[in-house]
C-alpha positions in Angstrom: 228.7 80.1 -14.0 225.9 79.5 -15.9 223.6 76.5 -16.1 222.3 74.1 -18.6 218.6 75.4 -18.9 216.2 73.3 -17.6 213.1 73.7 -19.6 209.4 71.9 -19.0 209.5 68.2 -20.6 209.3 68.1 -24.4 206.2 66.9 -25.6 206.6 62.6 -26.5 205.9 63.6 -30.0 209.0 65.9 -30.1 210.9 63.3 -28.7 210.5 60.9 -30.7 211.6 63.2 -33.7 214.4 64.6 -32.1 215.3 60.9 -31.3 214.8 60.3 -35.6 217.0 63.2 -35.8 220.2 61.5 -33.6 219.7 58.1 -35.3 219.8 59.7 -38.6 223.4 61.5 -37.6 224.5 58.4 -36.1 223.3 56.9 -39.3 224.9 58.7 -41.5 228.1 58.4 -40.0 228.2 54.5 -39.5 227.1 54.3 -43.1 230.2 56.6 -44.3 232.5 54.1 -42.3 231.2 51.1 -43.9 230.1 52.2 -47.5 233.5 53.7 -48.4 235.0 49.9 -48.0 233.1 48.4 -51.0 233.8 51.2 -52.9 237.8 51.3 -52.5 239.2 49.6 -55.4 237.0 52.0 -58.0 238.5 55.2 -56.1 242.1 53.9 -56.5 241.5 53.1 -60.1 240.0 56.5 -61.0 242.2 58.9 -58.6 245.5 56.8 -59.4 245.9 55.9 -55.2 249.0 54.2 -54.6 248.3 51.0 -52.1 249.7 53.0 -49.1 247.9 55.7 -49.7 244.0 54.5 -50.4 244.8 53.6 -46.4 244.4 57.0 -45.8 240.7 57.4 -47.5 239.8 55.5 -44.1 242.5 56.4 -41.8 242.1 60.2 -42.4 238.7 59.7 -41.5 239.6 57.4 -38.5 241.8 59.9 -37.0 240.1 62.7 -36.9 236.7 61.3 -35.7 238.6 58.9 -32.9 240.7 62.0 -31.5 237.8 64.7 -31.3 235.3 62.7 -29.8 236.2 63.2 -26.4 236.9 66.9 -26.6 233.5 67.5 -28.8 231.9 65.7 -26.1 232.4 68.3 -23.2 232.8 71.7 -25.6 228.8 70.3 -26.3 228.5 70.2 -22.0 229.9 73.9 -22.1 228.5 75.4 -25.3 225.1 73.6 -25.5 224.8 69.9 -27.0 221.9 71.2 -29.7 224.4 73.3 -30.8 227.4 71.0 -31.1 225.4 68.4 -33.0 224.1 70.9 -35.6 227.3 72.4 -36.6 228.5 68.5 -36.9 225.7 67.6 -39.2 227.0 70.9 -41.3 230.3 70.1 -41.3 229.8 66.3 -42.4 227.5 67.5 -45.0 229.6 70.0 -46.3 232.9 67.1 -46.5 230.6 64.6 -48.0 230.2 67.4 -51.2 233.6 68.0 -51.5 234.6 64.3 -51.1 231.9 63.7 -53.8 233.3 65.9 -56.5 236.9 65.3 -55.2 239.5 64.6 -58.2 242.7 64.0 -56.9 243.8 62.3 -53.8 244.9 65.1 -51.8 241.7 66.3 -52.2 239.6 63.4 -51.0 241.7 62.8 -48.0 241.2 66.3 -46.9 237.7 65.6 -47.5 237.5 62.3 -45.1 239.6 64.3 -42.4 236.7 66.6 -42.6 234.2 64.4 -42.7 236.1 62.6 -39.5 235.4 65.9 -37.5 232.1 66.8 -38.3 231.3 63.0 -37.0 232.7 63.4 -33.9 231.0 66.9 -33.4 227.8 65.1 -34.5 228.2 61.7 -32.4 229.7 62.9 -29.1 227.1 64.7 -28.2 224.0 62.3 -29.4 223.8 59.7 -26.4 223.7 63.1 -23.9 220.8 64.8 -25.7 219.1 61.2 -25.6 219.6 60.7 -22.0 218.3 64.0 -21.5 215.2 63.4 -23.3 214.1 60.0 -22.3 214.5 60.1 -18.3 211.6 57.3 -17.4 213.3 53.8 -17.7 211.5 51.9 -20.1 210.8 55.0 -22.5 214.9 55.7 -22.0 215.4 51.9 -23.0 213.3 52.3 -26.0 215.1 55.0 -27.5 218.4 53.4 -26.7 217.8 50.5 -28.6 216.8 52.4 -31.3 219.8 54.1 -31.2 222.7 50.7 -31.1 220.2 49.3 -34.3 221.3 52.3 -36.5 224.8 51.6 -35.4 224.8 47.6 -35.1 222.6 47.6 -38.6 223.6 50.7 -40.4 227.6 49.1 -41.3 225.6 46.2 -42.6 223.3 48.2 -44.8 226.2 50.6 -46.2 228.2 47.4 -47.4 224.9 46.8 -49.5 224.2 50.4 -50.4 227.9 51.0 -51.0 228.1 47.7 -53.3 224.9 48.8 -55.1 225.7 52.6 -55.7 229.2 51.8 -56.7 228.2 49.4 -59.1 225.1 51.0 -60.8 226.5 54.5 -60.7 230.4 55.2 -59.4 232.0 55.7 -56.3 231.3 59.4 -56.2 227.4 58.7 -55.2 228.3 57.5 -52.1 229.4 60.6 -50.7 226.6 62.2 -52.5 224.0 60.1 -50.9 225.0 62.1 -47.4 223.7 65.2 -48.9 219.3 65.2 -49.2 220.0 63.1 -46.1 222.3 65.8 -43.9 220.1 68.6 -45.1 216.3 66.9 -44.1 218.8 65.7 -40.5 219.2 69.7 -40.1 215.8 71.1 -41.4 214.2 68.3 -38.6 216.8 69.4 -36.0 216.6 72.9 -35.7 212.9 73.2 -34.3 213.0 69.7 -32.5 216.2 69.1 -30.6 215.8 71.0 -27.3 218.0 74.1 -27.2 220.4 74.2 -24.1 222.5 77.3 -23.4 225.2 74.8 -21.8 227.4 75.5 -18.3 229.6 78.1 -20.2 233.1 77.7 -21.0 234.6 78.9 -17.9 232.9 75.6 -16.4 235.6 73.6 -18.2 237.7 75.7 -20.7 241.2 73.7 -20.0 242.7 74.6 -23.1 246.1 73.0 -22.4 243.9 69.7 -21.2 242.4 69.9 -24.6 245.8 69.8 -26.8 247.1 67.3 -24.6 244.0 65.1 -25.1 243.9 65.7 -28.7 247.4 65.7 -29.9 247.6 62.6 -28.0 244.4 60.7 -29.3 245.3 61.6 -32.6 249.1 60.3 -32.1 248.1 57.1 -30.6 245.2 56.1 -33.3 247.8 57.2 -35.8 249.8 54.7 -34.4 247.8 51.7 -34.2 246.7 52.2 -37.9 250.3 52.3 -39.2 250.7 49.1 -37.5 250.8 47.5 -40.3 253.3 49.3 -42.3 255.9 49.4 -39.6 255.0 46.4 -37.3 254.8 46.3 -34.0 258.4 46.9 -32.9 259.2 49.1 -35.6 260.9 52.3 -34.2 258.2 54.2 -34.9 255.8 52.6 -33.8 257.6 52.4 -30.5 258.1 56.1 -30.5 255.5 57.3 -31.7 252.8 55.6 -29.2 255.0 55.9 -26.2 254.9 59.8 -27.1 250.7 59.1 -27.4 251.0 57.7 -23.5 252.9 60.1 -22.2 250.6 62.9 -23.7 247.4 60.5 -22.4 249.1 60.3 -18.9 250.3 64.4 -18.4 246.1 64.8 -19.7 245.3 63.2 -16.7 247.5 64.3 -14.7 246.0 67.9 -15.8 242.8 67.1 -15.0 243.4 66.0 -10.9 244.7 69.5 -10.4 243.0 72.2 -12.9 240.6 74.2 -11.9 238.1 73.9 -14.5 238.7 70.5 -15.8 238.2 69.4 -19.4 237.2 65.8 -18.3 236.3 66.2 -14.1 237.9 62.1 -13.3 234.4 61.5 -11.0 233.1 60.6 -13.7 234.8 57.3 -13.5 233.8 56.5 -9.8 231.0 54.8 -11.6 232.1 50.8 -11.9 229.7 50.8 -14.6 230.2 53.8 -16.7 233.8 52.0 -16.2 233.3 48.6 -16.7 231.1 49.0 -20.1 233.4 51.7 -21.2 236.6 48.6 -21.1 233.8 46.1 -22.0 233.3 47.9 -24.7 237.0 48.7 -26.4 237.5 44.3 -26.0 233.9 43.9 -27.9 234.4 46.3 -31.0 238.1 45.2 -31.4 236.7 41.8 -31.7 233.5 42.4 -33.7 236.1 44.1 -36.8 236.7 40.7 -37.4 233.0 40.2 -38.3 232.1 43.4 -39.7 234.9 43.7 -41.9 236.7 40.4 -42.3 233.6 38.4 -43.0 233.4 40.6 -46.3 236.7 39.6 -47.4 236.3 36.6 -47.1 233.2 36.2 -49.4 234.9 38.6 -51.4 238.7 37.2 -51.5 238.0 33.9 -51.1 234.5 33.0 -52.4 234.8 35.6 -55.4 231.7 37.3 -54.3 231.0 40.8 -55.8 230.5 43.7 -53.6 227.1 44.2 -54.4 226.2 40.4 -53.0 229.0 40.6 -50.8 226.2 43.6 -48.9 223.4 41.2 -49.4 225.0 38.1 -48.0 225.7 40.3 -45.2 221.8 41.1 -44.8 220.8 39.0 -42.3 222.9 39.8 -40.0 221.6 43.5 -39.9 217.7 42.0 -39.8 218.1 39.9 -36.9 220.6 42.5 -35.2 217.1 45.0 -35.7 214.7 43.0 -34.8 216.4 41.9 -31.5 216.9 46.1 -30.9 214.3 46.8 -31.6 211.6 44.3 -30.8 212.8 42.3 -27.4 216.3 44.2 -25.9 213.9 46.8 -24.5 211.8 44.5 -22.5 214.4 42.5 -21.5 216.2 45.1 -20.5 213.3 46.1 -18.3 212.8 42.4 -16.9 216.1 41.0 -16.2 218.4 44.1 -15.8 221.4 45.5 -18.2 223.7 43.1 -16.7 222.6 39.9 -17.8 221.1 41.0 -21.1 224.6 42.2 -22.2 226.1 38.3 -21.0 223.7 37.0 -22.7 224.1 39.2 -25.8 228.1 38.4 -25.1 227.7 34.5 -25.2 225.6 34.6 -29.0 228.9 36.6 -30.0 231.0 34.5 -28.9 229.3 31.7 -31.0 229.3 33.9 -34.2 233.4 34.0 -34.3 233.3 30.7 -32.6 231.6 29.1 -35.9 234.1 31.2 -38.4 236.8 29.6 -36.9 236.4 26.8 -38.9 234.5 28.3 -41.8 236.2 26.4 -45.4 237.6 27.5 -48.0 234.4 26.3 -50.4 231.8 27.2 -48.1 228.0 27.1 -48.8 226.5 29.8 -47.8 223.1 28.2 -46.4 224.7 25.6 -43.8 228.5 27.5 -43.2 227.6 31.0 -43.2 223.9 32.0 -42.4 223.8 30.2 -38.8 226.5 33.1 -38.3 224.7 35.7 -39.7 221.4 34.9 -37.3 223.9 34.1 -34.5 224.3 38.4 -35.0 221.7 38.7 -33.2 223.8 38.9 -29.8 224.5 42.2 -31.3 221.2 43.3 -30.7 221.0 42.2 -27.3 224.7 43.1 -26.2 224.2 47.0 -27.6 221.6 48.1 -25.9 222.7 47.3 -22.8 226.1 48.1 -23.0 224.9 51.8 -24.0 222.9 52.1 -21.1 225.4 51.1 -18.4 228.1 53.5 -20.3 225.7 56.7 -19.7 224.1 55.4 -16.2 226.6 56.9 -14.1 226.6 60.3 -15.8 224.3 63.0 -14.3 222.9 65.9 -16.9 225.6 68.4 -16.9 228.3 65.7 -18.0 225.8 63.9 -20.5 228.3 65.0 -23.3 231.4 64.0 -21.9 230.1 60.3 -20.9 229.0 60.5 -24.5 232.1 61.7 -26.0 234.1 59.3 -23.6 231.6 56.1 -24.7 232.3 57.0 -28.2 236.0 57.6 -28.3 236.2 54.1 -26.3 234.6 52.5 -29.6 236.6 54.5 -31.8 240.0 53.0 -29.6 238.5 49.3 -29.8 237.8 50.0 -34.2 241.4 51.0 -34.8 243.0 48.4 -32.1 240.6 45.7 -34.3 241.7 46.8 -37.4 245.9 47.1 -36.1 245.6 43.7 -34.3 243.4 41.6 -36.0 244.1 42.4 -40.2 248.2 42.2 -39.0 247.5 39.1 -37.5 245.6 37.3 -40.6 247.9 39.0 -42.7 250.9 37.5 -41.4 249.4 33.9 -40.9 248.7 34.3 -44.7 252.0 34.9 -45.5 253.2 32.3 -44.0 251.0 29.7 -45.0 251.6 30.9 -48.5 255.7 30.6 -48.3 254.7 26.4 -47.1 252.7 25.7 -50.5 249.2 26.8 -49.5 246.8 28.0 -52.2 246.2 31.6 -52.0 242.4 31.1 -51.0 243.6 28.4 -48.0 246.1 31.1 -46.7 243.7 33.4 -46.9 240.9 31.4 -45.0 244.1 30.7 -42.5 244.8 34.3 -41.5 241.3 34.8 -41.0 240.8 31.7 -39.0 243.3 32.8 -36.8 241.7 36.4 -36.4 238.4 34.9 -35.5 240.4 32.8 -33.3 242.0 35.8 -31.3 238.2 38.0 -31.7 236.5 34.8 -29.4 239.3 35.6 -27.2 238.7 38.6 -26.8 235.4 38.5 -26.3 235.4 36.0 -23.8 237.6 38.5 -21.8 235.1 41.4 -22.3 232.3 38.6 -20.6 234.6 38.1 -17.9 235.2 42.0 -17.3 231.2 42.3 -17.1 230.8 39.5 -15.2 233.5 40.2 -12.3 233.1 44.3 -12.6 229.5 45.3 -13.2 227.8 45.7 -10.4 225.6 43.5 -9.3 221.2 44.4 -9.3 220.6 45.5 -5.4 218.5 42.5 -3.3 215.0 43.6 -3.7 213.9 43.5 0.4 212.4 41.0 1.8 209.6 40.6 4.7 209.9 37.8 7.4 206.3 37.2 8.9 206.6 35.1 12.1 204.2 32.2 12.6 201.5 33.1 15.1 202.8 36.9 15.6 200.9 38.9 17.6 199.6 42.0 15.4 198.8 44.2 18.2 202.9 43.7 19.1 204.2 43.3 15.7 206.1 46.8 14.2 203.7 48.7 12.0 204.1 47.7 7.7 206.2 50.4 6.1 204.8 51.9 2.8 206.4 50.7 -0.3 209.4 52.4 -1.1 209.3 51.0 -4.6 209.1 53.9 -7.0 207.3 51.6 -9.7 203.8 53.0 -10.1 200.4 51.4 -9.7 200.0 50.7 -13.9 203.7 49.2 -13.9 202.9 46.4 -11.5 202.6 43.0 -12.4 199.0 41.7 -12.1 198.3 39.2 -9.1 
């Protein structure tokens, strides 16, 4: 069995690129998630999309990116994690051409389906090259917030870019935007990423553990996103994602007895890797009703175009960047992970808290930008979320803790999107059949998603409350009054790994 190669340090220079490199993958593929929203009524008005099927210019994307994630995450512990994330980056790139000159439906949807699995070969592997490179604490902390901004701030900045593209242009540039910037990811890649030869597939090459993984992934967020069509006790529905569990539960099953396990189960001994992994699936279910519902609002009910629906948006992704990347670091480093992601939870829970009651003539300045700077938690809660999901991971499963952190946030999107739109949808209908205007049902259905969203974040800060692990006691010396020094036990050395220029000054 071979070994990942272990290889003198990179130089902090190299580092840092390579880190530019993974937040420019991860960039690209939150931007594709968020741009292609803006952009959907001019693509069903030049290809002809009926309304069922423009679903699947994000659901064919959903799929395939949600269902590969945790597989791409291990083949990249077995094959080498430089390698995985370079063929991703290719693969994206290659989708984002053909979805940019696509002309008929079919066409783009096979596109997005493509695009979905070059993400996940890209993105499941990114956190375990990162955790790999930056070992020390606060350097490690550093590059993680860098990496939740381009994911907390990138949806944010596609709205705009998407808005702005689509209406100065057409929809076809924002594809076509992926291009100069997957080609530069790749040229940068190549010589900085360090190269790792992996453990070798016979360290983990469970190929029935893999089709049962996948097929059953890819069933299950099927499911959630046809939610809507066939409700939730609709016979297929019913069918389809107890199939999903079943295929879910015979993985696992798999996995406690094969020899070579696709996914070895220590890895969730760790209550944290556990715990943020659960926190994280309640969090991101919630936040779609941010993200995405926030924009139809201004859109839908304020008559905001897309272009300043993006720019309303804004300030939410420059606080959410200037919290990751000025403060979360330090007080990561101060106060622990812990209490920096409560913290981070609470600001939340007062950004949906205040759409609750946003109106249906809101100003902007007194209704809506106290949200947008309440974001902020987003900044805080990221960072430190990410780091507890990879702490409990050691080097040779860095992918799979990757992959595993990913697919969790993947789960959480589509169970947002299934729960949450179904929910506002349906309060809307029925506030329409008693009289209401269409922009008061509207605002109704929302409030009633944002309504469910603080609930469930409120669970996630109980979950990290009651199951992370609290920091260890720091020791403590008792000196006894009058103690006789020639008697009294000899002073240990400090076992405190912190070095002489980390110390706080007297």
């Amino acid at each position: 069995m071979s070994v990942i190669a272990s290889s003198k340090p990179a130089p902090s220079r190299s580092r840092w690129l390579a880190l530019g490199v993974i937040a420019t993958g991860m960039l690209m593929v939150v931007l594709d998630g968020s741009i292609v929203t803006v952009a959907m009524p001019a693509i069903q008005d030049d290809l002809g999309f009926s309304p069922v099927g423009l679903s699947w210019v994000v659901n064919a994307y959903l799929i395939a990116f949600g269902s590969l994630l945790l597989l791409a995450g291990r083949l990249g512990d077995l094959i080498g994690r430089k390698r995985m994330f370079l063929a991703g980056v290719a693969v994206f790139t290659t989708a984002s051409l053909l979805a940019a000159a696509a002309t008929s439906p079919a066409v783009l949807i096979a596109a997005r389906f493509l695009q979905g699995i070059g993400s996940a070969m890209a993105s499941a592997v990114s956190l375990g090259i990162l955790v790999t490179l930056f070992t020390e604490p606060r350097e490690r902390a550093k590059a993680i917030a860098v990496f939740s901004f381009t994911g907390a701030a990138g949806a944010s900045i596609g709205q705009v870019l998407g808005g702005v593209l689509t209406d100065a242009l057409n929809w076809h540039w924002i594809f076509f935007i992926n291009l100069p910037i997957g080609l530069a990811a790749l040229a940068v890649a190549v010589p900085v990423l360090p190269a790792d030869r992996g453990l070798g597939l016979a360290a983990g090459a469970d190929v029935i553990g893999a089709l049962l993984v996948t097929a059953g992934l890819m069933l299950g967020i099927y499911t959630v996103v046809k939610v809507e069509e066939y409700g939730w006790t609709g016979a297929p529905t019913l069918g389809f994602g107890a199939l999903s569990l079943l295929l879910l539960a015979a993985f696992i099953a798999r996995q406690a007895t094969a020899r070579t396990p696709l996914m070895p189960l220590r890895i969730f001994r760790s209550r944290s890797v556990v715990g943020a992994n659960l926190i994280q699936v309640l969090m991101v279910a919630a936040l779609f009703s941010f993200q995405i519902l926030v924009a139809l609002y201004l859109q839908k009910v304020l008559g905001y175009g897309a272009a300043k629906t993006g720019l309303a948006m804004l300030p939410a992704a420059a606080v959410i960047g200037a919290v990751s990347l000025g403060v979360s670091a330090r007080l990561n480093a101060r106060f622990g992970e812990r209490k920096v992601l409560l913290t981070g939870i609470v600001l939340l829970i007062g950004t949906l808290g205040l759409l609750i009651r946003v109106p249906v003539h809101a100003n902007y300045l007194t209704d809506l930008l106290p949200v947008m700077l309440l974001a902020a938690g987003f900044g805080l809660a990221l960072p430190a979320l990410t780091t507890l999901g990879m702490s409990g991971a050691k080097e040779d499963d860095a992918g799979l803790a990757s992959g595993l952190f990913n697919t969790t946030q993947q789960i959480g999107m589509s169970l947002g999107v299934a729960v949450l739109s179904t929910l506002a949808a349906s309060r809307s209908d029925g506030l329409l059949a008693q009289g209401k205007s269409r922009a008061e049902a509207l605002t109704g259905g929302y409030h009633l998603a944002f309504t469910v969203g603080t609930g469930l974040l409120v669970a996630a800060f109980v979950v990290a409350f009651t199951v992370l692990a609290q920091p260890a006691p720091k020791p403590t010396t008792t000196v006894r009054k009058n103690a006789d020094p020639a008697t009294s036990p000899p002073r240990l050395p400090d076992p405190s790994p912190i070095t002489a220029s980390e110390r706080p000054a007297p």
